[in-house]
C-alpha positions as a LaTeX table, in Angstrom:
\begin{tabular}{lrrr}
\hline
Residue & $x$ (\AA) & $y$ (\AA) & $z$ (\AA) \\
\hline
Unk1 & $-44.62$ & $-16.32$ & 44.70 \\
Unk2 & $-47.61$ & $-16.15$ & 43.13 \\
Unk3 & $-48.65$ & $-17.51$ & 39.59 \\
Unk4 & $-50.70$ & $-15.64$ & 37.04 \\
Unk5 & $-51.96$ & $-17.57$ & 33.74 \\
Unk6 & $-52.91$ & $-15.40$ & 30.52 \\
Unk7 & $-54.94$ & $-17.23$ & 28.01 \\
Unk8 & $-54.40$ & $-21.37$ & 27.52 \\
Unk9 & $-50.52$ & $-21.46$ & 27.55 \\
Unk10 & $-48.31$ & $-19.05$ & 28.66 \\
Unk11 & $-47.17$ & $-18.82$ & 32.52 \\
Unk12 & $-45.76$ & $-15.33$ & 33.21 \\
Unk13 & $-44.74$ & $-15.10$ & 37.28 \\
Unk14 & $-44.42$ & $-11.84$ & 38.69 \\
Unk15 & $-41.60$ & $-10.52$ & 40.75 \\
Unk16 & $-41.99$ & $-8.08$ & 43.62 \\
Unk17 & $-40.94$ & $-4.23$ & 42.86 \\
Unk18 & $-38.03$ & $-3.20$ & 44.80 \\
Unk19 & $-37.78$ & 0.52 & 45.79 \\
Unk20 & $-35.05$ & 2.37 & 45.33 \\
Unk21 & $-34.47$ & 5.47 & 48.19 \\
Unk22 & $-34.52$ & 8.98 & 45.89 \\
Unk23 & $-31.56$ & 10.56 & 45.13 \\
Unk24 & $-30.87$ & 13.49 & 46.95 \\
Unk25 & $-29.39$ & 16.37 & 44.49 \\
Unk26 & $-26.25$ & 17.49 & 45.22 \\
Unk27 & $-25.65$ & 20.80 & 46.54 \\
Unk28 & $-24.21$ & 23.88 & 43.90 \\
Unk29 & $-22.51$ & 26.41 & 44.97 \\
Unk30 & $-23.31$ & 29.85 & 45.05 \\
Unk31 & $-20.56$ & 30.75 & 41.71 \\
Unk32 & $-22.23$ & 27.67 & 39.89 \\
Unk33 & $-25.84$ & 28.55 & 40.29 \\
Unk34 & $-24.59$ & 32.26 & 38.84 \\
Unk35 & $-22.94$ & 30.81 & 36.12 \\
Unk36 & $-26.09$ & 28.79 & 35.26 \\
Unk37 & $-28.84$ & 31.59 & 35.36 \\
Unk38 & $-26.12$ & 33.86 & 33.68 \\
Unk39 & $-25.95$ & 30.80 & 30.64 \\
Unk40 & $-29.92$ & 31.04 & 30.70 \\
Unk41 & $-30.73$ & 34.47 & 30.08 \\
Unk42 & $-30.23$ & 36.37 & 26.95 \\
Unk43 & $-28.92$ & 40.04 & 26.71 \\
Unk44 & $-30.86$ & 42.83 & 23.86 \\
Unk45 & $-27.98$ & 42.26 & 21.42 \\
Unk46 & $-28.17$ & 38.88 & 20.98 \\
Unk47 & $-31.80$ & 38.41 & 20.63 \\
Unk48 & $-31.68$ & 41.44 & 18.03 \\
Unk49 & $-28.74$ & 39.50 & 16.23 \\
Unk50 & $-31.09$ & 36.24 & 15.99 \\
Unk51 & $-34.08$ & 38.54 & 15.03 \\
Unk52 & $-31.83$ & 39.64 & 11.95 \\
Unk53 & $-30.21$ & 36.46 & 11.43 \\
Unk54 & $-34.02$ & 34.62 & 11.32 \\
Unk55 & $-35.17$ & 37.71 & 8.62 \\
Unk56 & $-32.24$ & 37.01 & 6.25 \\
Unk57 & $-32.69$ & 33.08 & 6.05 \\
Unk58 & $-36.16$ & 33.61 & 5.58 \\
Unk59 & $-35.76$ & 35.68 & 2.86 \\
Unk60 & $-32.91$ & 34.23 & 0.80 \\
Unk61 & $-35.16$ & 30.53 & 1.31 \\
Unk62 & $-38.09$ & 33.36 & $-0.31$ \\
Unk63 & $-35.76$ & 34.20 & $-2.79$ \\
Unk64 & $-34.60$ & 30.37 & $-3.25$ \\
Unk65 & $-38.02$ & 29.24 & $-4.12$ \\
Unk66 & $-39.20$ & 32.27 & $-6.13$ \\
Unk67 & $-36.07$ & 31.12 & $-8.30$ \\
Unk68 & $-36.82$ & 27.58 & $-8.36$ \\
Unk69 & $-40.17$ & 28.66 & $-9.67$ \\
Unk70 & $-38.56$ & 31.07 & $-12.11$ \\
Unk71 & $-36.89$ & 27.89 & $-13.25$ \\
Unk72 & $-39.80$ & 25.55 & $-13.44$ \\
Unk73 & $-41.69$ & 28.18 & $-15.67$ \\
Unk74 & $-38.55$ & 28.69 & $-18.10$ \\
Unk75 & $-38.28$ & 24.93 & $-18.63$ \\
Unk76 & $-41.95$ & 24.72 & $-19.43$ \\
Unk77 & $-41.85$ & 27.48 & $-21.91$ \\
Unk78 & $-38.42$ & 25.64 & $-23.19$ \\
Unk79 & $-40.31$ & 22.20 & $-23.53$ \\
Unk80 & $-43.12$ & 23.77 & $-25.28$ \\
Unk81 & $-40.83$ & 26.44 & $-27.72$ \\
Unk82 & $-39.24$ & 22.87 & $-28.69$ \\
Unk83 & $-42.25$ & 21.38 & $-29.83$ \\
Unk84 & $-43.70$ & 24.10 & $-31.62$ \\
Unk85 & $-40.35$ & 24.03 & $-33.59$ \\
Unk86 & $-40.62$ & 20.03 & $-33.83$ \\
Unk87 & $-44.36$ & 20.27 & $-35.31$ \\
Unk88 & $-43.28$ & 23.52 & $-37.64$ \\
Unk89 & $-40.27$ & 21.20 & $-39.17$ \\
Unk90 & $-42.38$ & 18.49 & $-39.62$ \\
Unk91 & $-44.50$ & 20.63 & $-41.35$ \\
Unk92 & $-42.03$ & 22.06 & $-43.50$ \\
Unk93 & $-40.26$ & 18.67 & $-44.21$ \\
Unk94 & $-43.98$ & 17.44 & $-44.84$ \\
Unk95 & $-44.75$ & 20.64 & $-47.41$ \\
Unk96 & $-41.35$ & 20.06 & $-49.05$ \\
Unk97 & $-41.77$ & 16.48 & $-49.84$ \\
Unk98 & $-45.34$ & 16.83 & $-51.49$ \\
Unk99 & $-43.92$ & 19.73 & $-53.56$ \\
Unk100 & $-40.79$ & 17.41 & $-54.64$ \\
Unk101 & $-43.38$ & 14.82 & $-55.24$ \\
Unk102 & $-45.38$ & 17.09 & $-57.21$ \\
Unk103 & $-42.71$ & 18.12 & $-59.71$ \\
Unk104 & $-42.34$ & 16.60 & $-62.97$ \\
Unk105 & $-38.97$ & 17.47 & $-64.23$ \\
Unk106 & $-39.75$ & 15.93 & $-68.18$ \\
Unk107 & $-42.55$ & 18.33 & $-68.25$ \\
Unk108 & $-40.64$ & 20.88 & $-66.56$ \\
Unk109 & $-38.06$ & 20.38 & $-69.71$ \\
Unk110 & $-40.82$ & 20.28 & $-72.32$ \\
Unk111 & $-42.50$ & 23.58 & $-71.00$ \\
Unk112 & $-38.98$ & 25.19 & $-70.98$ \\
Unk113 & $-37.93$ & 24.01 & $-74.16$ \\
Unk114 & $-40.99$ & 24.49 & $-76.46$ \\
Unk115 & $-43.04$ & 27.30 & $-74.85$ \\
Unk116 & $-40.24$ & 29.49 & $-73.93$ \\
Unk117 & $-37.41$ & 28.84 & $-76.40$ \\
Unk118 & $-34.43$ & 27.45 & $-73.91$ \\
Unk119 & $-31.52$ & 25.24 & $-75.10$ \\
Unk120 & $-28.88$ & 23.30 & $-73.72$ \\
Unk121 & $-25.41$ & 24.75 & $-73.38$ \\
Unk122 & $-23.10$ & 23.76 & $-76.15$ \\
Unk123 & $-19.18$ & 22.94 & $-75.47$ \\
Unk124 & $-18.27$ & 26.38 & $-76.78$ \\
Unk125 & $-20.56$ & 27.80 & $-73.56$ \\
Unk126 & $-19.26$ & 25.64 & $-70.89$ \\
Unk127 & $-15.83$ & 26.97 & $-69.52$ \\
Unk128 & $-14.55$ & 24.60 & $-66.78$ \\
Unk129 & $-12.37$ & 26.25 & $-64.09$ \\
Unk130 & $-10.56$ & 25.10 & $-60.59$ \\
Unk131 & $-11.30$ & 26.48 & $-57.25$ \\
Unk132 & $-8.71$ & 26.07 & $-55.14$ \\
Unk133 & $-10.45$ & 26.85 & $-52.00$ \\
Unk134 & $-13.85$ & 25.25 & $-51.66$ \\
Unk135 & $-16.63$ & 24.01 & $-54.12$ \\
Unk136 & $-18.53$ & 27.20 & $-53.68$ \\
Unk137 & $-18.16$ & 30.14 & $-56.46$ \\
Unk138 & $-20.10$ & 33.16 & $-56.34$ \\
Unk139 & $-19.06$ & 35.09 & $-60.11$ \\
Unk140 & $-18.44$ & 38.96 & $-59.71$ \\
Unk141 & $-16.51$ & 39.08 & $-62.81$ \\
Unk142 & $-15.59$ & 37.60 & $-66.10$ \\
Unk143 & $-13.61$ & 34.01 & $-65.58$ \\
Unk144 & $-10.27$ & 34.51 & $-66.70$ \\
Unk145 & $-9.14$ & 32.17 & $-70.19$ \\
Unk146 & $-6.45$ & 30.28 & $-67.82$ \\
Unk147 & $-9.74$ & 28.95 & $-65.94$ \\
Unk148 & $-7.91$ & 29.72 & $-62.94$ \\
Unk149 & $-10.07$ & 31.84 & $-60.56$ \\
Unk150 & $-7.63$ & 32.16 & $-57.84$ \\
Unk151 & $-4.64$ & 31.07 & $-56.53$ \\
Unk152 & $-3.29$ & 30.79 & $-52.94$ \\
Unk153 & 0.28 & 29.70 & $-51.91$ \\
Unk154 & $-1.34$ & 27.66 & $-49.45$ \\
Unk155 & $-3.05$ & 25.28 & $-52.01$ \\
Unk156 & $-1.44$ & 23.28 & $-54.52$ \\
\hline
\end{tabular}
């Protein structure tokens, strides 16, 4: 045995290659050897069948990803649709507030008052009535003296 030494430490010793004798393939039969060439080739119909088959996948996966883009493009428009109607209610709330800001309701009273003659209500004016359904009343008619707009059985 022989000793080989790579670099300043390690010691690697070699061991002789032992052939092995080839192995000699076994011998098919006749049948076999038919069935295998029969497995390997492929008739008209079935190549025409995985022709069609290989069309339709690639054109649903064309379909797929024209959809998927479809998609993408939607969700972009959403996104920006949203902020348009963020920035046009800020706006709006923003408008709102300097007109509420810019109101002064004593001189509103004055002006209405002096300039064009308005008054406040007296008792006599002011007939109070109940609404049994909700605290919205449109008038399309004189209130009845009862002060009773409407009744329903369901409300007491």
């Amino acid at each position: 045995m022989a000793s080989y030494v790579y670099g300043n430490t390690v010691r690697k010793e070699l061991q002789p290659v032992v052939q092995r004798p080839a192995k000699k393939p076994k011998k098919v039969s006749q049948r076999v050897q038919k069935n295998r060439s029969k497995a390997l080739h492929m008739s008209k119909g079935y190549v025409l069948f995985l022709a069609v088959a290989a069309v339709v996948a690639l054109f649903v996966c064309v379909q797929y990803l024209q959809l998927q883009s479809e998609i993408t493009n939607r969700s972009k428009n959403i996104t920006s649709l949203q902020q348009e109607l963020s920035d046009a209610k800020e706006e709006n709330t923003t408008r709102y507030n300097s007109i509420v800001n810019s109101m002064n309701l004593e001189e509103i009273r004055d002006k209405a008052m002096n300039e064009l003659g308005m008054v406040y209500a007296t008792t006599e004016q002011v007939i109070e009535y109940q609404s049994p359904t909700s605290n919205l009343v449109t008038q399309y008619e004189s209130i009845p003296e009862s002060g009773i707009v409407a009744s329903s059985d369901k409300v007491k």
